[in-house]
DRENDO-1510 file (C-alpha; in Angstrom, 1 decimal, always signed):
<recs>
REC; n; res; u; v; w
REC; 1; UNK; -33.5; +12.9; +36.2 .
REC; 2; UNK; -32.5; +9.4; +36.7 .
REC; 3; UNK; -31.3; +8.8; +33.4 .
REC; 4; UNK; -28.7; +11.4; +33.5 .
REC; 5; UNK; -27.0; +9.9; +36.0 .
REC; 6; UNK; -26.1; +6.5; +33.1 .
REC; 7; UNK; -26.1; +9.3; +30.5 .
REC; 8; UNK; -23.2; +11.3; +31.8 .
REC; 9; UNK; -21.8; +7.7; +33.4 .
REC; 10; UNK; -22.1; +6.4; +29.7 .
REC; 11; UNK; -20.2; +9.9; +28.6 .
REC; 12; UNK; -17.4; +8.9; +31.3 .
REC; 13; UNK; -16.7; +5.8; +30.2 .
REC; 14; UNK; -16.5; +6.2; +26.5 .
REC; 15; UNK; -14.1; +9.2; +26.9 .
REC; 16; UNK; -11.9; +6.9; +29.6 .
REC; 17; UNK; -12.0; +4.2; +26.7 .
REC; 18; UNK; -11.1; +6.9; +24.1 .
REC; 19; UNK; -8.2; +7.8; +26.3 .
REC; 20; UNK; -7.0; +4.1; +26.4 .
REC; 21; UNK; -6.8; +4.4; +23.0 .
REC; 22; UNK; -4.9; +7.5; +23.2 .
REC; 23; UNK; -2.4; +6.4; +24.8 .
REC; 24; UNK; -2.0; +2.8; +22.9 .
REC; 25; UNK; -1.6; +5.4; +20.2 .
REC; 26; UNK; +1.5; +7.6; +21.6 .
REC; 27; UNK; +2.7; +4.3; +23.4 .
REC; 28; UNK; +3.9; +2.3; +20.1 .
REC; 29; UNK; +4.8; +5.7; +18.1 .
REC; 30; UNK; +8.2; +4.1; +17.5 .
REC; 31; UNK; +7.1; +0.6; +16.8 .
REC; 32; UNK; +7.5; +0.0; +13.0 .
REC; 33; UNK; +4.9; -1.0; +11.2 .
REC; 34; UNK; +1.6; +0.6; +14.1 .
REC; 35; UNK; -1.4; +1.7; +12.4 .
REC; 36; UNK; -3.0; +4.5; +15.3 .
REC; 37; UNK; -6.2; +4.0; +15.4 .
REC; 38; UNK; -9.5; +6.3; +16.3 .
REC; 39; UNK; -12.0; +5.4; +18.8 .
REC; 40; UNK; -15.6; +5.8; +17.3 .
REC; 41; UNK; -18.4; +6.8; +19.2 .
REC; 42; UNK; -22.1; +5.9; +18.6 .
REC; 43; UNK; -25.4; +7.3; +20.7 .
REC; 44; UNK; -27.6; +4.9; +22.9 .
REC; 45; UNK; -31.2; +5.3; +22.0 .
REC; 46; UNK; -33.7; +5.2; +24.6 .
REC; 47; UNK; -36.4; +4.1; +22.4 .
REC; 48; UNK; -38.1; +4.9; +19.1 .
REC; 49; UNK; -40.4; +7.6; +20.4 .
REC; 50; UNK; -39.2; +11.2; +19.4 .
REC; 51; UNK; -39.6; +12.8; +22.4 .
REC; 52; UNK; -37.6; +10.5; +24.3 .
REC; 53; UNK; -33.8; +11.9; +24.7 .
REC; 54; UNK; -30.7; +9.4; +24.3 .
REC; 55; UNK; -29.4; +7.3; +26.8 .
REC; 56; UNK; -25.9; +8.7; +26.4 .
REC; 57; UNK; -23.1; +7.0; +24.0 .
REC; 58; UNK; -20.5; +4.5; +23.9 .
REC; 59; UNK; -17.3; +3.3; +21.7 .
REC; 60; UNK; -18.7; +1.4; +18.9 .
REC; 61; UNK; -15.1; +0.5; +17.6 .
REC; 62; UNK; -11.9; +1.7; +16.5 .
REC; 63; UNK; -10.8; +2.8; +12.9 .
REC; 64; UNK; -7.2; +2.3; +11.7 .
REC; 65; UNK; -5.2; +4.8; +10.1 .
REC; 66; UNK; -3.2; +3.5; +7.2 .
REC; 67; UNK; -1.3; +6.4; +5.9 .
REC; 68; UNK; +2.4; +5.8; +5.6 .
REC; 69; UNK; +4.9; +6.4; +8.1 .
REC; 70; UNK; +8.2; +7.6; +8.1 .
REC; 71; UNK; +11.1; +5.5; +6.9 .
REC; 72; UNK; +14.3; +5.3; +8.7 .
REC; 73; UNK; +17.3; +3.3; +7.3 .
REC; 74; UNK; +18.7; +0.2; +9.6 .
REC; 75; UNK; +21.6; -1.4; +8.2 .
REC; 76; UNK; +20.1; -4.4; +8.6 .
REC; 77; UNK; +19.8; -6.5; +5.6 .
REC; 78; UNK; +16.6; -8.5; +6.6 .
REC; 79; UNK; +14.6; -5.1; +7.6 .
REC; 80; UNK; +12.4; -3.5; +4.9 .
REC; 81; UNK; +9.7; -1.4; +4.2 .
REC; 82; UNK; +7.2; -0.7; +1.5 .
REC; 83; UNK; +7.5; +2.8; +0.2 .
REC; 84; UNK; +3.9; +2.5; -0.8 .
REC; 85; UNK; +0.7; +0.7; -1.3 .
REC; 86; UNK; +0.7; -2.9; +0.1 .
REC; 87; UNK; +1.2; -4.7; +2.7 .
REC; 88; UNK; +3.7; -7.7; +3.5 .
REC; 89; UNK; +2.6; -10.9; +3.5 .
REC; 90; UNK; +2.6; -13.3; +6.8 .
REC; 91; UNK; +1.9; -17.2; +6.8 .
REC; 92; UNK; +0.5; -18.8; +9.9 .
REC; 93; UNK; -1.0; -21.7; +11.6 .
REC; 94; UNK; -2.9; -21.7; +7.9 .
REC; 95; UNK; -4.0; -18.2; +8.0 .
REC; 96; UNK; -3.1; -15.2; +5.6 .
REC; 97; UNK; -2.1; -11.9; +8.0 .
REC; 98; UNK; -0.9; -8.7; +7.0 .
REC; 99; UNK; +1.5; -6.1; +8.1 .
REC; 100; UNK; +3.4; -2.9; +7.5 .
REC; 101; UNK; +6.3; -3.9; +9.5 .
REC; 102; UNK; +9.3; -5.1; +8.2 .
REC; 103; UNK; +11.3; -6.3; +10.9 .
REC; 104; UNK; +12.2; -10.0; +9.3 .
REC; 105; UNK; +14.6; -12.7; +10.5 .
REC; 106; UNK; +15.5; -15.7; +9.4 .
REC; 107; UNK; +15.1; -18.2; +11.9 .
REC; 108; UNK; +17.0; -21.3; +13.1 .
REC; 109; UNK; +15.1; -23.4; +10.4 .
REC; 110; UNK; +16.2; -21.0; +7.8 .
REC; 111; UNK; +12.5; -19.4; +7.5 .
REC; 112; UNK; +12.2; -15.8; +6.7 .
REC; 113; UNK; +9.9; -14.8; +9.8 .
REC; 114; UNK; +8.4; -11.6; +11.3 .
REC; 115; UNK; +10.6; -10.7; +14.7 .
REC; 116; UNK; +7.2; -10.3; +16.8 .
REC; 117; UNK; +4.4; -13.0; +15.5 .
REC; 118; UNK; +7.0; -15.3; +14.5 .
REC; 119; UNK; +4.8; -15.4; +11.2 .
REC; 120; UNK; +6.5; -16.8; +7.9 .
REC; 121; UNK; +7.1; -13.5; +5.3 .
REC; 122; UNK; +5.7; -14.9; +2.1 .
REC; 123; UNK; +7.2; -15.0; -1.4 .
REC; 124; UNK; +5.3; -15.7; -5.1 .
REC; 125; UNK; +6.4; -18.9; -5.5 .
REC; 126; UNK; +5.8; -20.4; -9.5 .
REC; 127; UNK; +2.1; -20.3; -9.1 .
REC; 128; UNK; +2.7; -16.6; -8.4 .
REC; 129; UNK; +0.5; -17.8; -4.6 .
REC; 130; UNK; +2.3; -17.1; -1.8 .
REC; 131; UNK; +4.9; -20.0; -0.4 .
REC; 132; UNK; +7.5; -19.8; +2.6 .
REC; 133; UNK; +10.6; -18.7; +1.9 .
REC; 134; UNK; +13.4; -21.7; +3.3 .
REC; 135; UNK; +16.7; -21.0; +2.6 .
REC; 136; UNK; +17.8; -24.8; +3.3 .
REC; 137; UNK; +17.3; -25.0; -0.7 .
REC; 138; UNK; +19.5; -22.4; -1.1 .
REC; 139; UNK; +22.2; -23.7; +1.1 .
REC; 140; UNK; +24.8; -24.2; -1.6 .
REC; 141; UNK; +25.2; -24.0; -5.2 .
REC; 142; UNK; +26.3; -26.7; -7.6 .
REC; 143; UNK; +29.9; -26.1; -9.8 .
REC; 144; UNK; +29.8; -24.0; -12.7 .
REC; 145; UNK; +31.8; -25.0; -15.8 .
REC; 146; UNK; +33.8; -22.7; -17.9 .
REC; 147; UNK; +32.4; -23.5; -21.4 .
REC; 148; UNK; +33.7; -20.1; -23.3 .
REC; 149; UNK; +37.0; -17.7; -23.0 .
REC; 150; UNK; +37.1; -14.5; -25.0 .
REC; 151; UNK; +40.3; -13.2; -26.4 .
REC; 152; UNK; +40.9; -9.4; -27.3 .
REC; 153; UNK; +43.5; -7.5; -28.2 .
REC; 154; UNK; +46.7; -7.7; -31.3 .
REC; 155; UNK; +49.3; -10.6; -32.1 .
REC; 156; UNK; +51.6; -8.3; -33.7 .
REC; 157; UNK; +53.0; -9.6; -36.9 .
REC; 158; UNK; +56.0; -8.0; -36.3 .
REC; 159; UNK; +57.1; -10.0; -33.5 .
REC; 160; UNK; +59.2; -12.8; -33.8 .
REC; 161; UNK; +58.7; -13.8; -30.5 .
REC; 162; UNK; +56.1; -16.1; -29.4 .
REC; 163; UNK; +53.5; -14.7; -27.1 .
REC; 164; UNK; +52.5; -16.5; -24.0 .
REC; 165; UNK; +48.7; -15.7; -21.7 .
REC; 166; UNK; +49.5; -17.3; -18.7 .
REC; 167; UNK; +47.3; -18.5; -15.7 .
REC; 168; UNK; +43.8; -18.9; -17.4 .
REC; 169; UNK; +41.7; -19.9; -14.7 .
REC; 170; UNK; +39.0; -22.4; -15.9 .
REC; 171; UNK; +36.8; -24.6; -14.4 .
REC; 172; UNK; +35.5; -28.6; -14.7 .
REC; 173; UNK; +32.3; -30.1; -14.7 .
REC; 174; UNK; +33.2; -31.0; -10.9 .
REC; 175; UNK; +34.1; -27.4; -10.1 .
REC; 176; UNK; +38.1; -27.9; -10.1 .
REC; 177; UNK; +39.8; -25.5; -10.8 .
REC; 178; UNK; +42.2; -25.9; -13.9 .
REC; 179; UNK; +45.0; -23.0; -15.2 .
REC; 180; UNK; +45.6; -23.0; -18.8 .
REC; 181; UNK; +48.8; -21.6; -20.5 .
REC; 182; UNK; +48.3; -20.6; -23.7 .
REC; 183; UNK; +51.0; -19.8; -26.7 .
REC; 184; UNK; +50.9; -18.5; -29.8 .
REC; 185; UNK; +53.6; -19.3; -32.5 .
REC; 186; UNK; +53.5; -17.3; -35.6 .
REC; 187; UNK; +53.5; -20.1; -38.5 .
REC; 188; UNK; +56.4; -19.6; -40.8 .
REC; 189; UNK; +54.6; -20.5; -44.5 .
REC; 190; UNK; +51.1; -19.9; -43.8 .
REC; 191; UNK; +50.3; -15.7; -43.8 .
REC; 192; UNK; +48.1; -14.9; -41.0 .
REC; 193; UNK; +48.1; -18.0; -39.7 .
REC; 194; UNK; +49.3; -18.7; -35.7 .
REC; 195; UNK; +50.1; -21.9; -33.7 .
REC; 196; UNK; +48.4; -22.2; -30.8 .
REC; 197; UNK; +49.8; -24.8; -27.9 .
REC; 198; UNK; +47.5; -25.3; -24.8 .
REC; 199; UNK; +49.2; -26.5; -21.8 .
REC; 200; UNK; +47.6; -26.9; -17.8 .
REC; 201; UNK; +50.0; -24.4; -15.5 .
REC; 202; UNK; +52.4; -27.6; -15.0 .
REC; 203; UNK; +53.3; -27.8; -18.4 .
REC; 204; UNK; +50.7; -31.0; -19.2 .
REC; 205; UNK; +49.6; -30.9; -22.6 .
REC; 206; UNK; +45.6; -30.8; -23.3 .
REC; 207; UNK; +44.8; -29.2; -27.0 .
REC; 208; UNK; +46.5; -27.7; -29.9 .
REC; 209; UNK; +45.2; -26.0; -33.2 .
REC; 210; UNK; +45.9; -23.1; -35.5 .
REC; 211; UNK; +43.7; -19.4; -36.1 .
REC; 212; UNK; +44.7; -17.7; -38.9 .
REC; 213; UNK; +43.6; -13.7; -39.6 .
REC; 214; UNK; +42.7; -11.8; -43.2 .
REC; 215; UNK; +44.1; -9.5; -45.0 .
REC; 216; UNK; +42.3; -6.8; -42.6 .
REC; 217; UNK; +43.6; -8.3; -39.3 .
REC; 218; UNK; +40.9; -9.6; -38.3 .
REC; 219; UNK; +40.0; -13.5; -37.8 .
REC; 220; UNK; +38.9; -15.9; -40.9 .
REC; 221; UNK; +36.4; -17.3; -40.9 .
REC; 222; UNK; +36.6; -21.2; -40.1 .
REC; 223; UNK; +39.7; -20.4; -38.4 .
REC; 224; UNK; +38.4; -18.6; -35.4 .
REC; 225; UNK; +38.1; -20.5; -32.6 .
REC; 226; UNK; +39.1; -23.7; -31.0 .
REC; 227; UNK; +37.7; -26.3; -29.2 .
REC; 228; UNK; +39.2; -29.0; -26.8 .
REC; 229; UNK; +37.6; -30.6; -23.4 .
REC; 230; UNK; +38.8; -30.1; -20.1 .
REC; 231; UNK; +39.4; -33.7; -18.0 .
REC; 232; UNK; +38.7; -34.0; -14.3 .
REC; 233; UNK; +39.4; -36.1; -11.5 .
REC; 234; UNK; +37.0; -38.9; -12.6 .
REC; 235; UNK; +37.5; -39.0; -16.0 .
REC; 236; UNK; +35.2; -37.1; -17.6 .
REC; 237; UNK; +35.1; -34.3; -20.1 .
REC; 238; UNK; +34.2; -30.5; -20.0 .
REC; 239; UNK; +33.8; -29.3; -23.5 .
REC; 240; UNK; +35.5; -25.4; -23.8 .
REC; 241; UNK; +35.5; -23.5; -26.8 .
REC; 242; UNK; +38.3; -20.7; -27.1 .
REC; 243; UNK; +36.9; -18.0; -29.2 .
REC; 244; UNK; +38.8; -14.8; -31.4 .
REC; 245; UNK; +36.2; -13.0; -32.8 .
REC; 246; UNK; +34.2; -12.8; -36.4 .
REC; 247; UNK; +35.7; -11.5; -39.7 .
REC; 248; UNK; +35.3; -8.0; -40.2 .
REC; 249; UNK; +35.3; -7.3; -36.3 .
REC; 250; UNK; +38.1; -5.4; -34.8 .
REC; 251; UNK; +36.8; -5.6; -31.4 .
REC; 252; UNK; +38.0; -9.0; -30.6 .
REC; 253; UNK; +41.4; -10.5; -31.7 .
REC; 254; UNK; +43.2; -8.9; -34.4 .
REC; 255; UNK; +46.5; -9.7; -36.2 .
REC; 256; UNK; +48.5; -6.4; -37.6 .
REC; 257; UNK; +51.9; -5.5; -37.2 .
REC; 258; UNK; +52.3; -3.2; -34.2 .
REC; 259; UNK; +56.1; -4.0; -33.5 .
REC; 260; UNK; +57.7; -6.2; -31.9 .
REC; 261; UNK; +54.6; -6.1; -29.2 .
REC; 262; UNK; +51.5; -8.3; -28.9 .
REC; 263; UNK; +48.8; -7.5; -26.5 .
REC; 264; UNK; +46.2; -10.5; -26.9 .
REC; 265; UNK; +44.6; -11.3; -23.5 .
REC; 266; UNK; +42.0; -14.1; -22.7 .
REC; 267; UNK; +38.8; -13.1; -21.1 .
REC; 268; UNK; +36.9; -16.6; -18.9 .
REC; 269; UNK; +33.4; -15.6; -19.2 .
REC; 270; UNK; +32.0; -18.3; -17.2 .
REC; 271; UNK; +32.5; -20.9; -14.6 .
REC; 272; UNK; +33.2; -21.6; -10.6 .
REC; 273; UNK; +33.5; -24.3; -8.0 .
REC; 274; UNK; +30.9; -24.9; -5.8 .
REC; 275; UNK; +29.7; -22.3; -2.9 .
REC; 276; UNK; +28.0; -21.9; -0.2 .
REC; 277; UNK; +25.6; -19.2; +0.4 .
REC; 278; UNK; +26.9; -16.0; +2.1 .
REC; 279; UNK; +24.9; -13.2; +1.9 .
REC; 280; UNK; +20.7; -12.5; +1.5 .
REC; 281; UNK; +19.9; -9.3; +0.7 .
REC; 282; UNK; +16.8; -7.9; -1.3 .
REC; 283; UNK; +16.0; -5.3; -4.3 .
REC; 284; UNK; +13.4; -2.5; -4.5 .
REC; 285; UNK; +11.4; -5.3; -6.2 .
REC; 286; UNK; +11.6; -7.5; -3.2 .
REC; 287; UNK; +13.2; -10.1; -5.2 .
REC; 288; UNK; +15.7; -12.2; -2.9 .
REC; 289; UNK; +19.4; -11.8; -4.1 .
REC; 290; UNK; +21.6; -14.9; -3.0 .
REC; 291; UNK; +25.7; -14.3; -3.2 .
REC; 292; UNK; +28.1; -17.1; -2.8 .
REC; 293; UNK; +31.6; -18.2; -1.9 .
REC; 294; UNK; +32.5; -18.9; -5.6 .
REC; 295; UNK; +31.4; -14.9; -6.1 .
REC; 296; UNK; +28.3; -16.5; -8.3 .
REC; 297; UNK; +25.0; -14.6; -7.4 .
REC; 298; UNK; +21.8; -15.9; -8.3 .
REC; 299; UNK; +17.8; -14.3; -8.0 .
REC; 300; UNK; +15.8; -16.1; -5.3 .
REC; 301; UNK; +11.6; -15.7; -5.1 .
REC; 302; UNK; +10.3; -12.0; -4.9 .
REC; 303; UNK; +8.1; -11.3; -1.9 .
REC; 304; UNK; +4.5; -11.8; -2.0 .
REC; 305; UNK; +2.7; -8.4; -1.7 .
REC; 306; UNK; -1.2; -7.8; -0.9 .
REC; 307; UNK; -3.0; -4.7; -1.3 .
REC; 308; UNK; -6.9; -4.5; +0.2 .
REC; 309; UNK; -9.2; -2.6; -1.2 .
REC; 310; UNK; -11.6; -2.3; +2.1 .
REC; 311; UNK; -9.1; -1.6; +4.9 .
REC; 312; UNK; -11.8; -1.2; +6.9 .
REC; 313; UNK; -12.3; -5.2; +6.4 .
REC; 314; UNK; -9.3; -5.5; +8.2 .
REC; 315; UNK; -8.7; -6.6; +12.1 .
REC; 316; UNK; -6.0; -6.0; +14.5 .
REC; 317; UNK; -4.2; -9.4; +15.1 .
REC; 318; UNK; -1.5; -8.6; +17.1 .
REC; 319; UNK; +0.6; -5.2; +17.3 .
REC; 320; UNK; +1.4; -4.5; +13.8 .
REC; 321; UNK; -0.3; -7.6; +12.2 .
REC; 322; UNK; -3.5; -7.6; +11.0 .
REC; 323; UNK; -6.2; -10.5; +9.3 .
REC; 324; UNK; -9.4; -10.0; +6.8 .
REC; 325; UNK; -12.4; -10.3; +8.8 .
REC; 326; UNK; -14.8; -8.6; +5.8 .
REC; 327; UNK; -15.5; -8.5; +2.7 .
REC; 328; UNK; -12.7; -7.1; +0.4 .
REC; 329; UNK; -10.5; -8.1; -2.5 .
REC; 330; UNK; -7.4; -8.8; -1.9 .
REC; 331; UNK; -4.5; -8.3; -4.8 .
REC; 332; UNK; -1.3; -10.3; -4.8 .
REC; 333; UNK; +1.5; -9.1; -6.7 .
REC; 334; UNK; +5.3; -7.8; -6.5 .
REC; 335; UNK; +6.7; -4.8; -5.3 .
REC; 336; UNK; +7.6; -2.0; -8.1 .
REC; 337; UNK; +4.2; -3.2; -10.2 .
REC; 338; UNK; +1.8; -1.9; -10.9 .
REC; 339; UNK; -0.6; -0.6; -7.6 .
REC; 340; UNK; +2.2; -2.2; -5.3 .
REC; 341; UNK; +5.4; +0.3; -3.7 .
REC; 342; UNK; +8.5; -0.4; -4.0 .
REC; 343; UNK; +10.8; -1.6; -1.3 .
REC; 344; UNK; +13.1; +0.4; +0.7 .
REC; 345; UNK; +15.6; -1.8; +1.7 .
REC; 346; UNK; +18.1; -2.1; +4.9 .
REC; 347; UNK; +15.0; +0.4; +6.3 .
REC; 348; UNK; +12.0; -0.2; +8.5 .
REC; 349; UNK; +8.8; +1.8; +8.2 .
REC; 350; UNK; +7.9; +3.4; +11.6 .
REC; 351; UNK; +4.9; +4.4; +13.4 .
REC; 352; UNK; +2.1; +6.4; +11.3 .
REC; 353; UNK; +0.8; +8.1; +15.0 .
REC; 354; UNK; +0.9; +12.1; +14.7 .
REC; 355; UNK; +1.6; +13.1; +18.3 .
REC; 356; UNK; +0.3; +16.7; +17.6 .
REC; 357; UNK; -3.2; +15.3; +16.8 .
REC; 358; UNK; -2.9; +12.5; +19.6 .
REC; 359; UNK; -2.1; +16.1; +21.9 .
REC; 360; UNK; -5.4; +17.7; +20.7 .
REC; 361; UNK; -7.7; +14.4; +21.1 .
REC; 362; UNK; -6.7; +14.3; +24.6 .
REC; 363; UNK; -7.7; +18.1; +25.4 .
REC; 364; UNK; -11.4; +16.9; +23.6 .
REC; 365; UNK; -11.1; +13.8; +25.9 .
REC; 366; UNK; -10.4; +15.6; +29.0 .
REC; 367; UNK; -13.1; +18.4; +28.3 .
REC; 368; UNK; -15.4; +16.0; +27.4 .
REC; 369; UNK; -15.0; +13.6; +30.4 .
REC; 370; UNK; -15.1; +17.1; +32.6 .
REC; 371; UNK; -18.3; +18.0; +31.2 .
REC; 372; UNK; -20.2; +14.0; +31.7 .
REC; 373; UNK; -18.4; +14.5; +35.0 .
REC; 374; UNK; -20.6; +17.5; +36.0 .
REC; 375; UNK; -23.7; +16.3; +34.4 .
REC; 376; UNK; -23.4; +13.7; +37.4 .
REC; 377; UNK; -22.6; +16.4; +39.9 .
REC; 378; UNK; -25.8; +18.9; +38.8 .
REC; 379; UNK; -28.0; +15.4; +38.6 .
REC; 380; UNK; -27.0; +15.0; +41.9 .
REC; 381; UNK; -27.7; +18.6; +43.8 .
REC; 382; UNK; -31.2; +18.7; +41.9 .
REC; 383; UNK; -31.6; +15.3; +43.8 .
REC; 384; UNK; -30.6; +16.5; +46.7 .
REC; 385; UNK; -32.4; +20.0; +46.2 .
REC; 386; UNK; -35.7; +17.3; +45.6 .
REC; 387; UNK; -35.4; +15.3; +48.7 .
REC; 388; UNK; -35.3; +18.8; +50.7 .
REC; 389; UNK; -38.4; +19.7; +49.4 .
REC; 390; UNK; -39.8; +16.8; +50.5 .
REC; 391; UNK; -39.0; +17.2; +53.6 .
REC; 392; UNK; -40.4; +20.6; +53.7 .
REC; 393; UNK; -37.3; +22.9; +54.2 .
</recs>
């Protein structure tokens, strides 16, 4: 009789713990990222003979659920989610966590870091192992030089007229910017052939040469581009190569009478002056996009990815985060490969708790913590109803 009292106690307790757990649950259904978790029970044994009853139960431990939660776009270019297996992977004090939550930041140091462990987001970096991702490397980006321009379109052999592309923007080896003026003169014994006189905006001189077209139109071979250097500020040279096309290739430039009209236009298909880094944003792949003042954009590290086979290895750091405390492989890869989700960017991933459910384990909690309740109460009046008889009422 004694041993119902800690066996309905026991039943009390574990169902007051269960509701903790409950209410953890319906407490962070809009954190992004929160695993809910179940609270699982195991029986007391009273000893190993069989006709010995239990000695009631209590919470052996919790079990995560890691079913995907809803999605919800944010705007926010540092906030993603994995639309997917995997989870993100967080750097810290030497130790490898894990998370669903997305909520990033880059911190005053330029770090990519998780908003509530403060944890450095991982990347692959060339040893495809995860690194930090510092954008103090990424800071600015070193001048491009223009070393082609494309030309397309008709000098019309009809025209007597020379025909000017003004306002070619080009660029040195020291990222300065330099505006060509080109001419074309249509040579007055040479068939097919044209003049070409390339001047800076201001009318200073820097190359001169001849192209010369077939029979067809189109450009001859040996006769179909030209190449000069640019000068800078210091001296040096910047080798650019103005190109017309290939015989045989209407595409490009062309030479065929079409009136009085020609419509060649110059294409620069390279080259800018340094920039500094404006925007960070990320692709379904995870891979870091950098875009810059010049308007050049450049491919930073993709983020590191993990997917563990045992969840049930897993431990609850802190909120959303999570460490390996058992045995399980863990994968490393990138998001989009294969066994990895892809990213849904500008998004977070929210809570995975079901209230409906959380609503059902609370009736069981209630019910069952009514019923230990009672045990204590009928334990109680069969002591009472024993102490009576003793006293022989």
């Amino acid at each position: 009789m004694f041993q119902s009292f800690y066996t309905g106690l026991s039943g009390m307790l574990s169902f007051s713990r269960s509701l903790d757990n409950v209410s953890n649950n319906i407490a962070n259904m809009n954190t992004p990222g929160f695993r809910g978790a179940d609270s699982f029970y195991r029986s007391l044994s009273q000893g190993s003979g069989s006709s010995n009853p239990g000695a009631g139960v209590e919470i052996s431990g919790l079990g995560f659920r890691f079913a995907n939660g809803e999605i919800r776009q944010t705007g926010n270019s540092t906030d993603l989610a994995i639309n997917g297996m995997g989870f993100f992977t967080l750097l810290k004090n030497g130790e490898t966590l894990f998370t669903r939550s997305g909520q990033f930041t880059f911190n005053d140091k330029g770090i990519l870091v998780e908003r509530s462990s403060n944890a450095a987001v991982a990347v692959l970096n060339s040893a495809n192992q995860p690194g930090v991702l510092d954008l103090s490397s990424y800071r600015q980006i070193a001048a491009k030089p223009t070393t082609k321009v494309n030309f397309s379109g008709n000098l019309s052999t009809g025209s007597t007229a020379a025909h000017e592309i003004a306002s070619i923007t080009t660029y040195n080896k020291l990222g300065e910017e330099v505006k060509l003026k080109t001419k074309f003169e249509k040579h007055t014994t040479i068939p097919g052939a044209w003049t070409v006189t390339i001047t800076k905006d201001d009318g200073t001189a820097v190359h001169s040469g001849e192209i010369r077209f077939s029979a067809d139109g189109t450009p001859t071979s040996g006769f179909n581009s030209l190449s000069f250097d640019l000068k800078d500020s210091y001296g040096g040279n910047t080798p650019v190569k103005f190109e017309f096309g290939n015989p045989g290739d209407f595409n490009k430039s062309t030479s065929i009478s079409t009136g009085t009209t020609s419509s060649l236009v110059a294409k620069v298909e390279d080259g800018a002056p340094a920039g500094s880094l404006q925007d960070v944003t990320f692709d379904e792949g995870g891979v870091v996009k950098l875009r810059y003042s010049n308007g050049v954009s450049k491919d930073g590290p993709a983020l590191a990815l993990m997917e563990i086979n045992n969840k049930d290895a897993l431990q609850q750091v802190d909120g959303a985060v999570f460490r390996l405390v058992g045995k399980s492989e863990a994968i490393i890869g990138q998001a989009g490969k294969a066994g990895f989700g892809a990213i849904a960017t500008k998004s977070l991933e929210l809570s995975n708790v079901d209230l409906s459910k959380e609503f059902a384990d609370m009736i069981i909690i209630q019910r069952g913590y009514q019923a230990s309740s009672k045990i204590l109460n009928v334990a109680n009046s069969m002591l009472d109803q024993l102490f009576e008889n003793t006293r022989g009422r």
